[in-house]
C-alpha positions in Angstrom: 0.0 0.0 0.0 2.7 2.5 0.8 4.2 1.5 -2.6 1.2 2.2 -4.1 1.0 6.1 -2.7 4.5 6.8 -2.8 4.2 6.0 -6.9 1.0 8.2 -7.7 1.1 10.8 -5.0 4.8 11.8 -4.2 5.7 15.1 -3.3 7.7 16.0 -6.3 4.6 15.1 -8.7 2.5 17.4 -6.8 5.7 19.7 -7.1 5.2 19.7 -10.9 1.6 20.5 -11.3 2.8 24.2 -9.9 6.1 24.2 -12.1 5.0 23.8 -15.2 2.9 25.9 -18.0 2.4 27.6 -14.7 0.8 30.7 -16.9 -1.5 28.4 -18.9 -3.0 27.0 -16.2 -3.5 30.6 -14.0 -4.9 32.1 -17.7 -7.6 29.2 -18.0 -8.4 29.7 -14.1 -8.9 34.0 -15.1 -11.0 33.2 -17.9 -13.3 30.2 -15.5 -13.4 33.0 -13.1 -14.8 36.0 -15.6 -17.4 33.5 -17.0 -18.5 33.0 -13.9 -18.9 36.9 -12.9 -20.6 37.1 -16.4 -23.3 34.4 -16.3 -24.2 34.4 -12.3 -26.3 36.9 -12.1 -28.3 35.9 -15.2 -28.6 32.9 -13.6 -29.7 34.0 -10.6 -32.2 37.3 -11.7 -35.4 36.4 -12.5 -36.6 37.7 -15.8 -40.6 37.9 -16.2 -41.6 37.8 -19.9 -44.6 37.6 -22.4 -44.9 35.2 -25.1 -47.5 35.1 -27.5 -48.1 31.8 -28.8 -50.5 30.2 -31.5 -53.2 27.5 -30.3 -53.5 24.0 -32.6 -56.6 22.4 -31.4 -56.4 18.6 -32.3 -60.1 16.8 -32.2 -60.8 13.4 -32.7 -61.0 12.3 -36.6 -65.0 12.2 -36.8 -64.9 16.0 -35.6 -64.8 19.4 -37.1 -64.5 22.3 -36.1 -66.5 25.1 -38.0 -65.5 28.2 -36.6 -61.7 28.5 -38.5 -60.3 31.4 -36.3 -56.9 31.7 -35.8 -56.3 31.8 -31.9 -53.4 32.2 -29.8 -52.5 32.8 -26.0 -50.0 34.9 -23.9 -47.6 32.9 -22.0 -46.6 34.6 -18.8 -43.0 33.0 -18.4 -40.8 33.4 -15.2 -37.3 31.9 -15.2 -33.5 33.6 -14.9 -32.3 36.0 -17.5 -30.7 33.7 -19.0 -33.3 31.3 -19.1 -35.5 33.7 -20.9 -32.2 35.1 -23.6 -32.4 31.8 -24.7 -36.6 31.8 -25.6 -37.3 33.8 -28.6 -40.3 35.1 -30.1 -42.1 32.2 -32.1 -40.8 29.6 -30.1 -43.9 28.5 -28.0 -46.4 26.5 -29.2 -50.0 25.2 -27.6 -51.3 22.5 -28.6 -55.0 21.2 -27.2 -56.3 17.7 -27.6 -59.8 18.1 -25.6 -62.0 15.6 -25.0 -65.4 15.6 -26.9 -68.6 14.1 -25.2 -71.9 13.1 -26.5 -73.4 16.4 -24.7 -71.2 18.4 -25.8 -71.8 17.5 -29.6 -75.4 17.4 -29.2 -75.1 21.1 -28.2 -72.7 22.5 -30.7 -70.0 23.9 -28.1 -67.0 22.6 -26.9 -65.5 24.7 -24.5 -61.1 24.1 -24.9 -58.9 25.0 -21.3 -55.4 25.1 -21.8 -52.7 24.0 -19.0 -49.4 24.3 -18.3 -48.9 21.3 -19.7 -50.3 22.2 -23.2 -47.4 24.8 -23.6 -44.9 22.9 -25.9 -41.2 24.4 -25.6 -38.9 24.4 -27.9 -36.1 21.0 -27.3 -33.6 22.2 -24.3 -35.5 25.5 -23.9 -37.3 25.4 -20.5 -39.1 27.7 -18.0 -41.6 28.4 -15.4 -45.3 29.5 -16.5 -46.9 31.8 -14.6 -50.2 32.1 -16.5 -52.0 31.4 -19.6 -54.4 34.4 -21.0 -56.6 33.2 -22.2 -57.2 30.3 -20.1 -60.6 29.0 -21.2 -62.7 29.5 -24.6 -65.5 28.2 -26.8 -65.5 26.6 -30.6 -68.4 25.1 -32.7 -68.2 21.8 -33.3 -70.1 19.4 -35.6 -69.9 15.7 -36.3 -68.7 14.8 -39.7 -70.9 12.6 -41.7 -70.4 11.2 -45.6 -73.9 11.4 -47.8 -74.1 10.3 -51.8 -74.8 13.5 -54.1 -75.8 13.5 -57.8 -73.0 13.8 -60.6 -73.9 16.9 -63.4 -71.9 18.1 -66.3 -71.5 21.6 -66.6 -70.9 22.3 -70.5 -68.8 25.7 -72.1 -68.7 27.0 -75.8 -65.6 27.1 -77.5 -65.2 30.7 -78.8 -63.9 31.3 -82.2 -63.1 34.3 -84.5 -66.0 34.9 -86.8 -63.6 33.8 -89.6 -63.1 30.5 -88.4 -67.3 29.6 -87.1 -67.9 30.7 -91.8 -69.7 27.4 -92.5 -69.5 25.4 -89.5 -72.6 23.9 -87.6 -72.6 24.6 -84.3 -73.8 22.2 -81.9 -75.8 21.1 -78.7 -75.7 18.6 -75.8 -78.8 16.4 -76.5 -78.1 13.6 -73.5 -75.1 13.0 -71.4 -73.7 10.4 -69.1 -71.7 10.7 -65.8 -69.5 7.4 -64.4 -70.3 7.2 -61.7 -73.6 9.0 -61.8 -73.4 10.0 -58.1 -70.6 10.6 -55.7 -69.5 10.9 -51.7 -69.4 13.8 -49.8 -67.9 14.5 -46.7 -68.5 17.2 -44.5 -70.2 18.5 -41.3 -73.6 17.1 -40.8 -75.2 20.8 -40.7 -73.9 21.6 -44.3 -75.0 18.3 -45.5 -77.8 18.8 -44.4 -78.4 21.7 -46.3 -77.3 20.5 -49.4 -79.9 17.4 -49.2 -82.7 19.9 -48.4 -81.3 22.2 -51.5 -81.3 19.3 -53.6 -77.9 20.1 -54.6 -75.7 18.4 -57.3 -72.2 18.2 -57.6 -71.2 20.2 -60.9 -68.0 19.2 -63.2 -65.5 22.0 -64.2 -66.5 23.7 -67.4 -66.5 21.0 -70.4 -65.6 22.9 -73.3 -67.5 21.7 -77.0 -67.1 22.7 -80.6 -67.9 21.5 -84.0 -65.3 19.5 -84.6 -66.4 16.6 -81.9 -68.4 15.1 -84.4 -71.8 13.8 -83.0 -70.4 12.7 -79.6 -67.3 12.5 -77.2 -66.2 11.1 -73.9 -63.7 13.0 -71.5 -62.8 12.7 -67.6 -63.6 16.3 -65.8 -62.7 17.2 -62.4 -65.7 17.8 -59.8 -65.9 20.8 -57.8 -66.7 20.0 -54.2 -68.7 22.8 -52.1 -66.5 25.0 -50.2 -66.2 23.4 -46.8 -66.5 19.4 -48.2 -64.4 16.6 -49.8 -65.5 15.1 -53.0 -64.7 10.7 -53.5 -64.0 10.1 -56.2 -62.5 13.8 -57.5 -63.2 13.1 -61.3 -65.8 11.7 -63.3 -66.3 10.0 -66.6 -68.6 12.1 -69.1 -69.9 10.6 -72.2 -71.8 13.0 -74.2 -74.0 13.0 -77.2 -73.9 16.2 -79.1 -76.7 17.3 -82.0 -76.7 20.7 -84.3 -77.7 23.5 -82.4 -81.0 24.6 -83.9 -82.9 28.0 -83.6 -86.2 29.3 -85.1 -87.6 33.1 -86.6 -90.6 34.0 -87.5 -91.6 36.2 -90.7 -94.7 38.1 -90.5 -96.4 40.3 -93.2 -95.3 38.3 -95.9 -97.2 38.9 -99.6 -98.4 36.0 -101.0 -98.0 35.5 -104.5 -99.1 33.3 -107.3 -97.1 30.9 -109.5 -99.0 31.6 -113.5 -99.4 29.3 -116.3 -97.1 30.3 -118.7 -97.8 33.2 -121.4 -97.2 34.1 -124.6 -95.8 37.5 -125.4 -97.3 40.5 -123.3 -101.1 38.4 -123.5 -103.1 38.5 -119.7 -104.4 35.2 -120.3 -107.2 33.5 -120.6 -108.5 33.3 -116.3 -108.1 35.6 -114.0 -107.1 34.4 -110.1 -107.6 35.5 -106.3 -107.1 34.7 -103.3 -110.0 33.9 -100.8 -109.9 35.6 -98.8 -106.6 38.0 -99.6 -104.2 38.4 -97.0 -100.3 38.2 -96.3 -98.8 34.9 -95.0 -96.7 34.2 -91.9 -93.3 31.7 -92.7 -91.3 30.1 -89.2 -88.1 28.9 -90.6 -85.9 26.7 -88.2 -82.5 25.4 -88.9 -78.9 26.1 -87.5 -78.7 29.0 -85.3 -75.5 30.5 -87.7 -77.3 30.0 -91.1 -80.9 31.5 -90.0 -78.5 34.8 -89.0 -77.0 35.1 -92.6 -81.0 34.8 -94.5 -82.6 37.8 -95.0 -86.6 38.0 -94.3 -86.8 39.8 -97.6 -85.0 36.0 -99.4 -88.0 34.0 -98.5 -91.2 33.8 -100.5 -95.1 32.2 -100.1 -96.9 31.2 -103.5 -99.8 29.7 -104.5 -99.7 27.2 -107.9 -102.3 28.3 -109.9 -100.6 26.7 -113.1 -102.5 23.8 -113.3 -106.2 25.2 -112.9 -107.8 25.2 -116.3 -111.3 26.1 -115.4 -113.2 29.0 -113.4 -114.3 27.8 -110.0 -112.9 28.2 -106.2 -109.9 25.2 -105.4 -108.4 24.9 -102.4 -104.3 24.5 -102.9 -101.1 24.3 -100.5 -99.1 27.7 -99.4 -95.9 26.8 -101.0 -92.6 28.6 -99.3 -88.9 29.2 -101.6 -86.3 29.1 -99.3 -83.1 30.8 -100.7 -80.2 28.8 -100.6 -77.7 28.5 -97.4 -75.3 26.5 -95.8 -77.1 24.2 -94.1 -80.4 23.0 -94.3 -83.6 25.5 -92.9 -87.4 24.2 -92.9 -89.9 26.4 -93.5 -93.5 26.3 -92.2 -96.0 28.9 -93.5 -99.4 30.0 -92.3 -102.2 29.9 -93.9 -101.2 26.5 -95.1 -103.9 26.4 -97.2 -106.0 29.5 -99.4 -108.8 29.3 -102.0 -108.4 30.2 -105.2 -111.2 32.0 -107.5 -110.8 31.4 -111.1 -112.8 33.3 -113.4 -112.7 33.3 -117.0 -111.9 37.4 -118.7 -114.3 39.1 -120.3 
């Protein structure tokens, strides 16, 4: 044993630790000493501070909250100075998981409390609360429910210069399809609510058409949920039938005229021929929309054949209608359809 001490704590060892780097060592004992004068009285003065922090409130997955306001809380802090140096502004977070009861659903309110231990520091940043303002507050709440809504298409011209519509047809949705024809919608069970007593759809984004589709197409279009739910699936199948967009006009006052037996030279014939009784005729003409918009009412015409009738008496014949030419086809109706004709032989 005495072997053992004289070997690791001799008097000349303990000699040495004095005599040498002597200066290092009394340098490293200044600079222990200054730090120490330095951080002390941080360490020991308590620093009361305000921190303003933002409030998460986490609620159980079949719960939302409808009231979206942004809510925070001031953090009354107590701890040293240097305790508080080292918390900064942003740092603090509350975070809320309250519990929701059957009563408290039923009435709409939940009333949220925060405690000490909702105040979430930042990791080896610590101090003492002193108080939480607010303390206590109320949210709405709602449960959240899923309910099937019908699919429809919402459809969208494609514009072009005047240049480029010269001759085309436009055209029309007659029928169209959605796969799936109805979808699920989640939300809070007030808004759904609503939307089953507004008979609500869920509407496509705009489906654009032209004439170049041909008599039908098929394309996948997004759905726009409601503000406030979430739409499953997010995008439909459409398969749509198109058909010539078709508009009508109606010409009134027209002057009905006769269509003669042919003459020779400047002679007036052998009968003469009226109307019974006289009056002007009234032509609808329907056909594409583009074509009626280039015919003039002045183009169209209503006759009566009165070449055939060889011999006075009063026939009843057809209103016939000329339609100019155009583009595309146009139908013409005309009213009367029918007039009688008096044929009398000249004196």
């Amino acid at each position: 044993m005495a072997k053992f001490h004289s070997k690791f704590f001799s008097f000349p060892k303990l000699g040495d630790l004095f005599r040498k780097d002597l200066w290092r060592k009394l340098t490293a004992l200044g600079l222990a000493l200054l730090l120490y004068i330095v951080v002390s009285p941080k360490a020991k003065k308590i620093e009361p501070t305000e921190v303003k922090a933002p409030i998460s409130i986490v609620l159980p997955p079949n719960i939302i909250r409808l009231d979206n306001e942004y809510r925070t809380a001031l953090v009354h802090l107590e701890g040293s100075q240097w305790q508080m140096d080292k918390i900064q502004r942003g740092d603090l977070k509350i975070e809320v998981r309250p519990e929701v009861t059957p009563g408290k659903l039923n009435s709409g309110t939940l009333s949220v409390r925060i405690n000490p231990e909702n105040v979430i520091f930042p990791p080896g940043r610590k101090a003492k609360i002193g108080s939480i303002v607010p303390k206590e507050f109320d949210i709405s709440i709602d449960r959240i429910v899923t309910e099937s809504f019908p699919v429809k298409a919402l459809f969208t011209e494609k514009t072009l210069p005047d240049q480029e519509r010269f001759g085309e047809e436009e055209l029309a949705v007659s029928s169209y399809k959605c796969l799936p024809a109805e979808v699920k919608i989640t939300a809070s069970n007030t808004l759904l609510k609503l939307m089953k007593q507004e008979r609500r759809s869920i509407m496509t984004e705009p489906i654009s058409i032209d004439s170049t589709l041909g008599e039908g197409f098929s394309c996948t279009a997004k759905l726009v949920a409601p503000e406030g739910t979430v739409a499953a699936p997010t995008q439909v199948r459409v398969e749509v039938s198109l058909t010539r967009k078709t508009g009508s006009r109606i010409i009134r006052d027209v002057p009905l005229t006769m269509l003669l037996p042919p003459r020779k030279g400047s002679e007036q014939g052998e009968y003469h021929y009226g109307f019974t009784p006289a009056k002007n005729a009234e032509i609808t003409i329907s056909g594409n929309q583009l074509t009626l918009a280039e015919l003039l009412d002045s183009e169209f015409r209503a006759f009566v054949d009165v070449s055939s009738l060889t011999k006075p008496g009063n026939v009843e014949l057809p209103v016939s209608v000329y339609v100019p030419p155009s583009k595309t086809p146009v139908s013409a109706k005309v009213s009367p359809a029918k007039v009688t004709v008096t044929v009398e032989r000249r004196k």
